[in-house]
C-alpha positions in Angstrom: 28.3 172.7 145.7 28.9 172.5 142.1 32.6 172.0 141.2 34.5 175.3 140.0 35.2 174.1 136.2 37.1 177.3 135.2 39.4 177.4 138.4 40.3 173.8 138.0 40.8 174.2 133.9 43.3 178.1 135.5 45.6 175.9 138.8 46.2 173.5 135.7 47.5 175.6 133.5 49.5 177.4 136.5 50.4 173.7 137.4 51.5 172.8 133.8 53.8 176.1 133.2 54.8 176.5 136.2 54.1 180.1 136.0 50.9 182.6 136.5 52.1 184.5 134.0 52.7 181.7 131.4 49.3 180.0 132.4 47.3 183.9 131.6 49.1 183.7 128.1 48.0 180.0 127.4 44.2 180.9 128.0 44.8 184.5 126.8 43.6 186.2 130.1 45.2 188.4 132.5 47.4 186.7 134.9 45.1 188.9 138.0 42.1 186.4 136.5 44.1 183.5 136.8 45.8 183.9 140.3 41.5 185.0 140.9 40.7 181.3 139.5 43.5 179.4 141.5 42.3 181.5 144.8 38.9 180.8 144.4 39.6 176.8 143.9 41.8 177.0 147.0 38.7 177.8 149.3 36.6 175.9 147.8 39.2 172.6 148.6 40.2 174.6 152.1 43.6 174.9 151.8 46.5 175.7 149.5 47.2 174.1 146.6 50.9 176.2 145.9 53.6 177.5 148.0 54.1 180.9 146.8 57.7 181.2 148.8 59.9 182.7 145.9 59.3 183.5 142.6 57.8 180.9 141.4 55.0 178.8 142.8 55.2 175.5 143.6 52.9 172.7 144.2 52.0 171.0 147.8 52.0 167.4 147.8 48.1 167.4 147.6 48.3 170.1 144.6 50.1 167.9 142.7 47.9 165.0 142.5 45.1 167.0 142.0 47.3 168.5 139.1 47.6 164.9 137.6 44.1 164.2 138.1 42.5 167.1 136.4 45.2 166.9 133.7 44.2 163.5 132.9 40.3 164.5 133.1 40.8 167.7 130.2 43.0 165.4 127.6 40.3 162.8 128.0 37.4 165.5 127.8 39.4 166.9 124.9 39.8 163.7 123.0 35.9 162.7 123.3 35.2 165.6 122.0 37.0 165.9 118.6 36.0 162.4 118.2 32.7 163.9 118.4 33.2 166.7 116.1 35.3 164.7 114.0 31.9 162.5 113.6 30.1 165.3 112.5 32.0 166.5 109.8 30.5 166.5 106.9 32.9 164.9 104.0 32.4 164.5 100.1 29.7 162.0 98.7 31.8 158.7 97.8 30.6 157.2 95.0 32.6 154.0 93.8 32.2 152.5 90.4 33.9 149.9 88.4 36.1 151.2 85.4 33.4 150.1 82.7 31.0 152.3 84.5 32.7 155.2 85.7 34.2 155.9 82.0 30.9 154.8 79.6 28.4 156.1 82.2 29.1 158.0 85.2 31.6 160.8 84.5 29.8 161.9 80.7 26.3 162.2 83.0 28.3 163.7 86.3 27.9 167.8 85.3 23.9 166.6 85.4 24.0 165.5 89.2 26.8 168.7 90.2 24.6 171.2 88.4 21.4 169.9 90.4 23.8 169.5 93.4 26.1 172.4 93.8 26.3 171.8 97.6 27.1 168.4 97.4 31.3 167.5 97.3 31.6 164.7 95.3 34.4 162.1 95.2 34.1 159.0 92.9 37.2 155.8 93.3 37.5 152.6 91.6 35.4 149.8 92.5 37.6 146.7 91.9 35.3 143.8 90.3 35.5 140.9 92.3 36.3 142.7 95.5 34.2 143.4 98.4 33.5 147.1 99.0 34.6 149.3 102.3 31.5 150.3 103.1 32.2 152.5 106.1 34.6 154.8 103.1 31.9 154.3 100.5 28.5 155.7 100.1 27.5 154.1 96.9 28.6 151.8 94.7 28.2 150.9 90.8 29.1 146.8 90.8 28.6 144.3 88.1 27.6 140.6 88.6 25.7 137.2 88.0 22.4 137.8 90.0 21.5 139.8 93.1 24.5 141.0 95.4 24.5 141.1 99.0 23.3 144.8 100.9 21.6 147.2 99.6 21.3 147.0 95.8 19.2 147.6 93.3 19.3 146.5 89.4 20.4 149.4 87.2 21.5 148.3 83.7 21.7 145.2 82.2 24.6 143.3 81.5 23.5 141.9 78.2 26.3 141.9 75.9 26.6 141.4 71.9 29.8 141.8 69.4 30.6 144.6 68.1 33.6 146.3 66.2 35.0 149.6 64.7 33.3 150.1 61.2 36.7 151.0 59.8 37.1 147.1 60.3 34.3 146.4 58.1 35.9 148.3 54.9 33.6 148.4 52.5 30.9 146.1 54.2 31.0 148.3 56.5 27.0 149.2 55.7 25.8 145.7 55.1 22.3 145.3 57.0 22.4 141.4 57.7 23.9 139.6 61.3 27.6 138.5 60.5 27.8 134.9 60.8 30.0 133.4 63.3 33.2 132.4 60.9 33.0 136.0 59.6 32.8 137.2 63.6 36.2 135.2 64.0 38.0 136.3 60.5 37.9 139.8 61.9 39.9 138.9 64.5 38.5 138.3 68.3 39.2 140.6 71.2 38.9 139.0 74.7 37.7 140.6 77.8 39.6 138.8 81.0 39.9 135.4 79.4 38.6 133.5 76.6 35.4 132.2 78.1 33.2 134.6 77.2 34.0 134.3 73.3 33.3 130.3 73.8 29.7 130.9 75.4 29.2 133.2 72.5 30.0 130.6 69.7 28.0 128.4 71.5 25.1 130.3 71.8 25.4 130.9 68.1 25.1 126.8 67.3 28.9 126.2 66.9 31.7 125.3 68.7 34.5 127.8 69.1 36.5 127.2 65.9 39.8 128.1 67.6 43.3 126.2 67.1 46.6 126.2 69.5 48.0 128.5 67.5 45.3 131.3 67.4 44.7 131.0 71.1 48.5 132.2 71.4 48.1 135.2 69.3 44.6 136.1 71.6 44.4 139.7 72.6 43.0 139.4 76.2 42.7 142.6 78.1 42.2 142.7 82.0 40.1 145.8 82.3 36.5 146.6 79.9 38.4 150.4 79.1 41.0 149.1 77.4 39.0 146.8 75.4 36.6 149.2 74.3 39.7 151.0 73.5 40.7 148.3 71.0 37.4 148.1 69.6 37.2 151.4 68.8 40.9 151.5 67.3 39.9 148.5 64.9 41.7 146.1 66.1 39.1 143.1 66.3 36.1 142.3 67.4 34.9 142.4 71.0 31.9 141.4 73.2 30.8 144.7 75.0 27.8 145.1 77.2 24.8 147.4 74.9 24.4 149.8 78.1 27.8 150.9 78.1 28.5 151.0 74.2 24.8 152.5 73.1 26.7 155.8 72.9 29.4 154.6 70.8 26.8 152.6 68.4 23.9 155.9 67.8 27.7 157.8 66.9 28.8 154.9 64.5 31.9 154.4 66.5 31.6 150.7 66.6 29.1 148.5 64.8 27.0 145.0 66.5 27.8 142.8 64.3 24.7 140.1 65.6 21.7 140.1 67.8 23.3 136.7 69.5 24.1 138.3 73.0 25.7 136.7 76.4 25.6 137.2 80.1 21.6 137.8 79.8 21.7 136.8 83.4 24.3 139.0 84.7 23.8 142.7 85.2 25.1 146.3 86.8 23.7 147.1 90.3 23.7 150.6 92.3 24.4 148.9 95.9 24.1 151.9 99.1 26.3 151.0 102.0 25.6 151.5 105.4 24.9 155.1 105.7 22.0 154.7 103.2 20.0 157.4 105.5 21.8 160.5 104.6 20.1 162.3 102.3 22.8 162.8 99.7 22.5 159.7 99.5 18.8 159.5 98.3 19.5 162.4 96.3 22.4 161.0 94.1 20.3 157.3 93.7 17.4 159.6 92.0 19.6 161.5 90.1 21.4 158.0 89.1 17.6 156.1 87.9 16.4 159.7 86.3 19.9 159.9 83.9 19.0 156.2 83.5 15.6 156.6 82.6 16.6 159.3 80.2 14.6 162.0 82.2 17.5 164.1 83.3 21.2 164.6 81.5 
């Protein structure tokens, strides 16, 4: 004989209350149905679970641990099952992306992938360089790097990178067609991006040692973050080594100018990595948006 679900989920509420009347309100039915429920449950066991002396009912010994037993059962019933509604919810697209990325790249193309998306919610966070993603919080992730990185990934844009300043730094050579040499490059005043490495691979990829002094490595304008170097660049305040797929924008406009075709970090590059919920299908819908903006087939 199958087990009388609704009567035991009814003597519970009775049991909980401590009233037929207070139990009908909790599961909005008519206290008649509810004392129905606890008399049915009480045949079915054989015997009374409540003494009914009085006005209010109170348990028997064995009604009371059948109380606590069945109260444990529903919270634990309960709890499984938001945990499995709570898995089936359906929340925004997280797309991660370092700073360089999200500002030069993602967000000007981002109407494109909404307008061919409208269903999709969308939330895009930093990716910190040099930090390992959460991948159970993120779906995708724009990263930036020496070689392949670990998961999922895929190369997107390459990191190539070449110096370029504001044109209002140039004055009047401003329109001169021929590569700057390097002591002109370091006359206009260098911009650093973390730390001053990247200037020396430069000068030595050029032929030449670095030609800086003690004192000009004091006044050195290093800025932690790609933004806020661009942002110099573009405000004329030196030169900088930018990466061309993030500045292209800025160069067809004539916002900044490349000063030489000597370029660095030819071996690094920006990846699109998918974490471990690569099957959903928003997923494979925002990594073929992503490569068609890329390839210059979609906005």
């Amino acid at each position: 004989m199958q087990i009388p679900l609704n009567s035991l989920r009814a003597f519970e509420a009775v049991a909980r209350t401590g009233s037929f009347k207070a139990a009908a309100e909790l599961l909005f039915v008519t206290q008649s149905a509810v004392s129905h429920q606890v008399r049915h449950l009480e045949e079915w066991l054989g015997g009374p679970l409540f003494d009914r002396d009085g006005g209010r009912p109170r348990l028997r010994p064995e009604g009371a641990e059948l109380a606590r037993a069945v109260s444990l059962s529903l919270a634990e019933m309960e709890a499984a099952c938001n945990r499995v509604r709570d898995g089936r919810r359906v929340g925004p697209l997280v797309i991660a992306a370092i700073p360089s990325v999200a500002v030069c790249w993602l967000i000007p193309r981002l109407a494109g992938f909404r307008a061919a998306h409208p269903e999709v919610e969308l939330r895009v966070v930093y990716a910190m360089h040099g930090r390992d993603m959460d991948f159970p919080d993120v779906h995708l992730a724009f990263v930036f790097g020496k070689g392949q990185p670990e998961g999922e990934a895929e190369a997107f844009l390459p990191g190539v990178s070449v110096p370029v300043c504001s044109p209002a730094l140039l004055g009047a050579r401003a329109g001169r067609g021929t590569p700057y040499l390097p002591s002109e490059v370091l006359a206009l005043g260098l911009l650093h991006d973390t730390d001053l490495s990247g200037w020396a691979a430069w000068f030595r990829r050029a032929g030449v040692p670095m030609p800086m002094t003690d004192a000009s490595r004091k006044g050195a304008a290093v800025f932690e973050d790609f933004n806020l170097l661009r942002a110099a660049a573009l405000a004329g305040q030196g030169v900088a080594l930018c990466p061309l797929a993030m500045i292209r924008p800025d160069l067809e406009a004539g916002r900044l100018v490349q000063l030489s075709d000597v370029s660095v970090l030819e071996d690094h590059g920006y990846h699109l990595v998918t974490g471990s919920m690569g099957a959903d299908a928003r997923i494979r819908a925002f990594r073929d948006w992503a490569f068609a903006a890329r390839d210059g087939m979609t906005g």
